[in-house]
Biotite code that builds the C-alpha atoms (Angstrom):
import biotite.structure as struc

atoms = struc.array([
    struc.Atom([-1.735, -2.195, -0.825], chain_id="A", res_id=1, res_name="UNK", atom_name="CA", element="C"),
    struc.Atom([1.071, -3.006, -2.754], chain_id="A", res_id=2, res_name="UNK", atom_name="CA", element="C"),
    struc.Atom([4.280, -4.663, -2.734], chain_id="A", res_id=3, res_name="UNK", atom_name="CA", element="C"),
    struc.Atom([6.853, -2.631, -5.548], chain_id="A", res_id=4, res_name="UNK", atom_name="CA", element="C"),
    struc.Atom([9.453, -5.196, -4.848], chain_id="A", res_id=5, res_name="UNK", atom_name="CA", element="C"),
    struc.Atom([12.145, -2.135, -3.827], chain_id="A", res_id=6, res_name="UNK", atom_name="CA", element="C"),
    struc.Atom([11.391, 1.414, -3.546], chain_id="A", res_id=7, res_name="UNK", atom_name="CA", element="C"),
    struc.Atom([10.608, 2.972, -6.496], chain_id="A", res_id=8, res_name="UNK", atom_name="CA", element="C"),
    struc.Atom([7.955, 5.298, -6.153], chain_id="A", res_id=9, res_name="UNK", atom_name="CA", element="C"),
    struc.Atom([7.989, 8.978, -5.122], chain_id="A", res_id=10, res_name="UNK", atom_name="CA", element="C"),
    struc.Atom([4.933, 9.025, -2.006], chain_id="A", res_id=11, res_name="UNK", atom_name="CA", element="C"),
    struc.Atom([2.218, 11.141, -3.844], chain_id="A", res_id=12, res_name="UNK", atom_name="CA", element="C"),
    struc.Atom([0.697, 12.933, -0.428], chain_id="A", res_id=13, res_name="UNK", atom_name="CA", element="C"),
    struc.Atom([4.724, 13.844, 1.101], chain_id="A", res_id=14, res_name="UNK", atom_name="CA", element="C"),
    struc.Atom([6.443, 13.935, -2.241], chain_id="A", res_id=15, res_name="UNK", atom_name="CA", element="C"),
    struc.Atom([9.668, 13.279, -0.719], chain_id="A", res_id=16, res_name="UNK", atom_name="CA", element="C"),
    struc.Atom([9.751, 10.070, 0.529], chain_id="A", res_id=17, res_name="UNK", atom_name="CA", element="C"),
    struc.Atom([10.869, 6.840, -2.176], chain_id="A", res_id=18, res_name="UNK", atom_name="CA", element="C"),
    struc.Atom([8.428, 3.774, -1.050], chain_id="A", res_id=19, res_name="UNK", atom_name="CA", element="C"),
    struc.Atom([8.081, -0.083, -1.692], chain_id="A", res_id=20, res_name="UNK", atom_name="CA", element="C"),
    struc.Atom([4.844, -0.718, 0.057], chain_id="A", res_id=21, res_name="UNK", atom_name="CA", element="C"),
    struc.Atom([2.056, 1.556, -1.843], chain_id="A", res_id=22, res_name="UNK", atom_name="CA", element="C"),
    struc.Atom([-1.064, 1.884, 0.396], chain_id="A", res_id=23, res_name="UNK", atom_name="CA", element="C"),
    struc.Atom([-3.749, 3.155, -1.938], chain_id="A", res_id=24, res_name="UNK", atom_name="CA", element="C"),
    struc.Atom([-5.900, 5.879, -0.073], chain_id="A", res_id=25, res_name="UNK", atom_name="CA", element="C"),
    struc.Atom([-8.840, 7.446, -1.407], chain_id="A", res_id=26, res_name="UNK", atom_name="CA", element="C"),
    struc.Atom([-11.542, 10.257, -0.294], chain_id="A", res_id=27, res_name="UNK", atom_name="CA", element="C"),
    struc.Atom([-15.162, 11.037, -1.316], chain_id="A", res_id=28, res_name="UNK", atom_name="CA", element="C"),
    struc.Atom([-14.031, 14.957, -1.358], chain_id="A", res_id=29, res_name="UNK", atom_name="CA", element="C"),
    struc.Atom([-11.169, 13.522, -3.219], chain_id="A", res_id=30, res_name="UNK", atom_name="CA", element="C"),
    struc.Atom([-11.088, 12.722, -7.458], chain_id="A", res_id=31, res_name="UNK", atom_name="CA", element="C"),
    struc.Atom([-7.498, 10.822, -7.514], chain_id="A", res_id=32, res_name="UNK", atom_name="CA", element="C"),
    struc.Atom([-6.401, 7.457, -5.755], chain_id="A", res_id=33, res_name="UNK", atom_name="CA", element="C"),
    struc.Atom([-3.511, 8.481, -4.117], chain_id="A", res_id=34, res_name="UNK", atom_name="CA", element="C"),
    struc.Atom([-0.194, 6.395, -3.396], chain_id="A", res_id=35, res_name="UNK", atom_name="CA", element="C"),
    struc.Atom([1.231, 7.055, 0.031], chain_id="A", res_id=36, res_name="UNK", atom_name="CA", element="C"),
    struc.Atom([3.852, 5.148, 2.241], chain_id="A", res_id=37, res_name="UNK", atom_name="CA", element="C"),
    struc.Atom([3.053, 3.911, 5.633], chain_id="A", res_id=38, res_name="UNK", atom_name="CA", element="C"),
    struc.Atom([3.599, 7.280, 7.406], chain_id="A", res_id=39, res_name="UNK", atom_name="CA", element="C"),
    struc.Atom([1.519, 9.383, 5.145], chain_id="A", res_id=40, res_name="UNK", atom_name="CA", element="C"),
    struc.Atom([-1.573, 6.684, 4.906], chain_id="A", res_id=41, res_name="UNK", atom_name="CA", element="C"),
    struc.Atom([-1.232, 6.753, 8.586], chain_id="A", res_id=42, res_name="UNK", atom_name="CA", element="C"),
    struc.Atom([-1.954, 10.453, 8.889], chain_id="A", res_id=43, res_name="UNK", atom_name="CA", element="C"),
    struc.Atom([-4.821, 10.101, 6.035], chain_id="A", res_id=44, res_name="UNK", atom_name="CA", element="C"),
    struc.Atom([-6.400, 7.845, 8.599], chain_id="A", res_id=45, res_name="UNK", atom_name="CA", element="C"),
    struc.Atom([-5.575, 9.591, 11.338], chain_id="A", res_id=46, res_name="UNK", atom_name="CA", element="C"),
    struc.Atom([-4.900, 5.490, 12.771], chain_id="A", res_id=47, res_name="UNK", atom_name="CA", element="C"),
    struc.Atom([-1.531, 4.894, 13.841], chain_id="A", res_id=48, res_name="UNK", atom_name="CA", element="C"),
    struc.Atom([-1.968, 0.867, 13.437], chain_id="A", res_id=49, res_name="UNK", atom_name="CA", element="C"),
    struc.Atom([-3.877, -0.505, 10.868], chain_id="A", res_id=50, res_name="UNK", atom_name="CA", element="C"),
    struc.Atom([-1.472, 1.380, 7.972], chain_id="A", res_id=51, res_name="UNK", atom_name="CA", element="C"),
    struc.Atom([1.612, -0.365, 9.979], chain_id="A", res_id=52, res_name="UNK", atom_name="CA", element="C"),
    struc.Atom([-0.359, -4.180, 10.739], chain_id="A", res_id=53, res_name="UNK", atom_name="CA", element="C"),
    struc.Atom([-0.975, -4.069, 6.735], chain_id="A", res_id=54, res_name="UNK", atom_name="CA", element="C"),
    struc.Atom([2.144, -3.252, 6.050], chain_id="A", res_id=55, res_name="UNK", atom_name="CA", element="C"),
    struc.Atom([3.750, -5.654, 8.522], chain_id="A", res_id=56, res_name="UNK", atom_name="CA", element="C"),
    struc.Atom([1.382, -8.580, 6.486], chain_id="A", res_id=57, res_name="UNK", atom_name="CA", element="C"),
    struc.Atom([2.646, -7.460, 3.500], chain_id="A", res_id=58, res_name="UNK", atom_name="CA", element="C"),
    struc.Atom([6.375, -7.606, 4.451], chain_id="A", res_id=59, res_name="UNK", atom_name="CA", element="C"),
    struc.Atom([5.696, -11.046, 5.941], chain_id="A", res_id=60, res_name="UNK", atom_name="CA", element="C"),
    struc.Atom([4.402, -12.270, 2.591], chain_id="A", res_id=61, res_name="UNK", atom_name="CA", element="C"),
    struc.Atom([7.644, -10.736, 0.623], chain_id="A", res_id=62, res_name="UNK", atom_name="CA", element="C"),
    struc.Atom([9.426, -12.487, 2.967], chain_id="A", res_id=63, res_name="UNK", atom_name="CA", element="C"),
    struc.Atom([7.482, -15.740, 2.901], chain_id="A", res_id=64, res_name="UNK", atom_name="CA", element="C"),
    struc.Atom([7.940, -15.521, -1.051], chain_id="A", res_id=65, res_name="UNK", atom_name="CA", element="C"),
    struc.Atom([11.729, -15.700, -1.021], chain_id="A", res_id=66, res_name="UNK", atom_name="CA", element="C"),
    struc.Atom([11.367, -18.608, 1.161], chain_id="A", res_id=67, res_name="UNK", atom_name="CA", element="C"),
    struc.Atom([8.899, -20.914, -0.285], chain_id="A", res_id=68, res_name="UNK", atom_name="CA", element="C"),
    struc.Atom([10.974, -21.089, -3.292], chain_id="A", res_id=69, res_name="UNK", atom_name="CA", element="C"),
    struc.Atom([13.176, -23.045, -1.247], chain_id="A", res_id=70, res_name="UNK", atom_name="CA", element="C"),
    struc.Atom([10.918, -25.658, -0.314], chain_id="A", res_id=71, res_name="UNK", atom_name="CA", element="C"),
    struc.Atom([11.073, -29.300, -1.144], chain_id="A", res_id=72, res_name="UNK", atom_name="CA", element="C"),
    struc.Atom([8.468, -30.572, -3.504], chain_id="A", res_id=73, res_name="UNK", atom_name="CA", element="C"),
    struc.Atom([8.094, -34.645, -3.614], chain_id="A", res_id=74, res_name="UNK", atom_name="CA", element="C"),
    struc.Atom([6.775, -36.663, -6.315], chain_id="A", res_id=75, res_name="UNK", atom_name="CA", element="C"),
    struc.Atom([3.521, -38.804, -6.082], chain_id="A", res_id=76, res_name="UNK", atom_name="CA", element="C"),
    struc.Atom([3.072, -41.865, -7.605], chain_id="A", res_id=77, res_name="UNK", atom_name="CA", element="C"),
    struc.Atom([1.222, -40.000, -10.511], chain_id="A", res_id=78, res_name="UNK", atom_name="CA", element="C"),
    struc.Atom([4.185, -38.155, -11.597], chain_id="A", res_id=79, res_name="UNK", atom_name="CA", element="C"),
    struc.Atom([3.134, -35.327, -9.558], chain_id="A", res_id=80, res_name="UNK", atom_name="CA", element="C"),
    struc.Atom([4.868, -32.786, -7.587], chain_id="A", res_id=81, res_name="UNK", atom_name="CA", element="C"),
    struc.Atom([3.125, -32.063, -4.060], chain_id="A", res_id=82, res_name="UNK", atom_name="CA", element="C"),
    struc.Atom([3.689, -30.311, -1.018], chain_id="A", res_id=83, res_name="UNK", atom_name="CA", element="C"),
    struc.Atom([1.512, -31.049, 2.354], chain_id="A", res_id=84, res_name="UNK", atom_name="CA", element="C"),
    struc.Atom([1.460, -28.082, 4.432], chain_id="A", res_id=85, res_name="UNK", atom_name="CA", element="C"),
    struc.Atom([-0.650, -25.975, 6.970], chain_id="A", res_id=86, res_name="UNK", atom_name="CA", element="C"),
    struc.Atom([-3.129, -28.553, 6.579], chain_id="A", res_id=87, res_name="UNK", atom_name="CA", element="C"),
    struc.Atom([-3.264, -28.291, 2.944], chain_id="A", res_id=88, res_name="UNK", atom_name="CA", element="C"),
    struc.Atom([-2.148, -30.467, -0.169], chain_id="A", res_id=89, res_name="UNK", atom_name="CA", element="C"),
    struc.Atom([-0.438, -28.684, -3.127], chain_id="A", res_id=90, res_name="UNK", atom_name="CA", element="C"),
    struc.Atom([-0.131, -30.541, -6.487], chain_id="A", res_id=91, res_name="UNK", atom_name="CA", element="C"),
    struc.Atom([1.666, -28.938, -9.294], chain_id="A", res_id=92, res_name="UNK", atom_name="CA", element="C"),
    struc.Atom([0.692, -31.159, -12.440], chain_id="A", res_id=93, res_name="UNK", atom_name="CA", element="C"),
    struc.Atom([0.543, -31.248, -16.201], chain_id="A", res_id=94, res_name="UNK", atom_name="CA", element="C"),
    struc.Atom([-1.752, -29.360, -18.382], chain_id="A", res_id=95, res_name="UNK", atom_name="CA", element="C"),
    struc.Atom([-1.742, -29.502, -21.935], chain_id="A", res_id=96, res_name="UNK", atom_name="CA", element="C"),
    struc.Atom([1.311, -27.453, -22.840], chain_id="A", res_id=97, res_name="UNK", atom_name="CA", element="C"),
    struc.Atom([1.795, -26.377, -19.115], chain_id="A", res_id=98, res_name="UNK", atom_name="CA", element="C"),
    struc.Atom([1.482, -26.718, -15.404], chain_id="A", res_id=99, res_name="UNK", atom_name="CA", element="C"),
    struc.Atom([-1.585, -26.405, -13.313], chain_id="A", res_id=100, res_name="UNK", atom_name="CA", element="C"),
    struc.Atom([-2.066, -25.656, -9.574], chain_id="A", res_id=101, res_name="UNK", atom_name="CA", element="C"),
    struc.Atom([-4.662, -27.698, -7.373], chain_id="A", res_id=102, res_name="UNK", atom_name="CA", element="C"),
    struc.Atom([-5.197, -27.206, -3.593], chain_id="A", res_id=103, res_name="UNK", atom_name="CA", element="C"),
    struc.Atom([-7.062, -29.535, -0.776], chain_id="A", res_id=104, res_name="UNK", atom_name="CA", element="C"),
    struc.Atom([-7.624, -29.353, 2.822], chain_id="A", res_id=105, res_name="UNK", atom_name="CA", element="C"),
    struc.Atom([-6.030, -33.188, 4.213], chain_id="A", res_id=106, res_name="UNK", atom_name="CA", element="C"),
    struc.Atom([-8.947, -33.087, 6.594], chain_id="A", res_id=107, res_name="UNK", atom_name="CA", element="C"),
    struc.Atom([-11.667, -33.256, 3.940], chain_id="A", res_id=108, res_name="UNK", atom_name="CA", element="C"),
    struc.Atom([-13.041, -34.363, 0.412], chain_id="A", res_id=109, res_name="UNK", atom_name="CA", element="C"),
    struc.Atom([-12.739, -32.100, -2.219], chain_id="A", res_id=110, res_name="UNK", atom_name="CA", element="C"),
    struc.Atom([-10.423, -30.048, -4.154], chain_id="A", res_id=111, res_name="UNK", atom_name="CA", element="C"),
    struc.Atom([-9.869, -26.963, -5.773], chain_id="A", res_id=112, res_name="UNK", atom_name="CA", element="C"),
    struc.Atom([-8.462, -26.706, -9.151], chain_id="A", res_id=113, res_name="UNK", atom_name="CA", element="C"),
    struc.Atom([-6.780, -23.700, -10.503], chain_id="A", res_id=114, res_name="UNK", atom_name="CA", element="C"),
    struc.Atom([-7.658, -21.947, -13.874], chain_id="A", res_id=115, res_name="UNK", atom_name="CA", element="C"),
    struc.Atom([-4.753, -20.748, -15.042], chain_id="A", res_id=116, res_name="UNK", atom_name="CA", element="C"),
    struc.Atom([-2.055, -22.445, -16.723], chain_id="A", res_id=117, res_name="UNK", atom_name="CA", element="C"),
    struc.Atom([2.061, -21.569, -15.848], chain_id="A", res_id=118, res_name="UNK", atom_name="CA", element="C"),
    struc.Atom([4.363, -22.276, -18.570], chain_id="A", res_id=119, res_name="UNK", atom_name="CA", element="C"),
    struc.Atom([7.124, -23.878, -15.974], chain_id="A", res_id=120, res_name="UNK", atom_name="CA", element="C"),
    struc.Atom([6.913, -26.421, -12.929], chain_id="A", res_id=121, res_name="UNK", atom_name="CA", element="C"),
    struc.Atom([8.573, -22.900, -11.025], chain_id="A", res_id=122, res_name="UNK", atom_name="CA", element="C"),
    struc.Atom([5.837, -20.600, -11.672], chain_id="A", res_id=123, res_name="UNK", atom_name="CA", element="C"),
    struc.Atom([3.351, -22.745, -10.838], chain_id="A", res_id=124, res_name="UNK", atom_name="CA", element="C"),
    struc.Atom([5.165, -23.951, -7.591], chain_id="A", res_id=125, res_name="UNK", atom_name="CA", element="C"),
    struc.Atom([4.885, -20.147, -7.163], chain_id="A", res_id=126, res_name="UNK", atom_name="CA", element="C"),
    struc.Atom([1.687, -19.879, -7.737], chain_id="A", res_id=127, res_name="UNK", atom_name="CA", element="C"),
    struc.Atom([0.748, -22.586, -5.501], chain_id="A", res_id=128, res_name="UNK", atom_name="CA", element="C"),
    struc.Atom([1.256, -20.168, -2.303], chain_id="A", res_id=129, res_name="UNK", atom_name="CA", element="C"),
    struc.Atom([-1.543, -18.327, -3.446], chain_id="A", res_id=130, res_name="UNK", atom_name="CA", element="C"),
    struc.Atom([-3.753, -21.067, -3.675], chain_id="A", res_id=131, res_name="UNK", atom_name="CA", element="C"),
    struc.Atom([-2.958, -21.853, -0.303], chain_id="A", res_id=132, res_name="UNK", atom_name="CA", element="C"),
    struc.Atom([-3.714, -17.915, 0.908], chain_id="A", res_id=133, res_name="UNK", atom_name="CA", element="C"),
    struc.Atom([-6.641, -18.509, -0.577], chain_id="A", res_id=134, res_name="UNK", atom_name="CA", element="C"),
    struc.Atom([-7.667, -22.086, 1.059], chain_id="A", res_id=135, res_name="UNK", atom_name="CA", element="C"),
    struc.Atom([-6.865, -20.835, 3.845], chain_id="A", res_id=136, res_name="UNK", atom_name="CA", element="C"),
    struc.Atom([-9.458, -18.460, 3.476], chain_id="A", res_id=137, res_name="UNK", atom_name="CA", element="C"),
    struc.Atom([-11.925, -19.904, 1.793], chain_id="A", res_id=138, res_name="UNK", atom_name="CA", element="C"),
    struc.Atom([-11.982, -23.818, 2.050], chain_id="A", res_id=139, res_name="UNK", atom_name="CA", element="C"),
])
């Protein structure tokens, strides 16, 4: 799946219907990855719910986007911005010419540093709720 940002692509299966949220769908009879919207991926799969639950986690997200933007970083006594949440400490720091992410569960040792560098403090506040998806998963 995937989230367009506004609808602004024609559903390949219907043709007629403009969609944000792309579920890919493909077929083993089937050469071409098609992009549907939720009605038409729901008749691919003949399954009513999992197109709309996946969708519905994918609105959430969009949704939890706009919001973490919002939220209030502090400053450590390293110079540091951080954010403690869901468990999980977020540090935003500096990298050679930019910003790195780190993430760490407060319940245990360890911690996982990002790869990538963000040329702004913003992008890799951004950034950061990824590495927390992904703690959450996987630490």
């Amino acid at each position: 799946m995937d989230d367009l940002e506004e609808p602004s692509q024609e559903c390949e299966m219907c043709e007629s219907v403009d969609i944000r949220y792309v579920h890919y769908m493909e077929h083993p009879d089937y050469p071409d990855t098609l992009a549907v919207g939720c009605i038409c991926a729901e008749h691919m799969e003949n399954d009513y719910v999992r197109p709309r639950e996946r969708e519905a986690g994918l609105r959430r997200l969009s949704r939890r986007r706009t919001t973490w933007g919002k939220r209030e970083w502090r400053l450590s006594r390293h110079g540091n911005l951080y954010l403690n949440t869901e468990g999980f400490n977020l540090t935003v720091f500096q990298r050679g010419a930019g910003f790195g992410v780190s993430v760490a569960r407060r319940d245990r040792d360890g911690r996982q540093m990002g790869k990538k560098n963000y040329s702004t403090q913003e992008d890799a506040k951004a950034a950061a709720l990824n590495a927390l998806i992904w703690a959450k998963a996987h630490l």
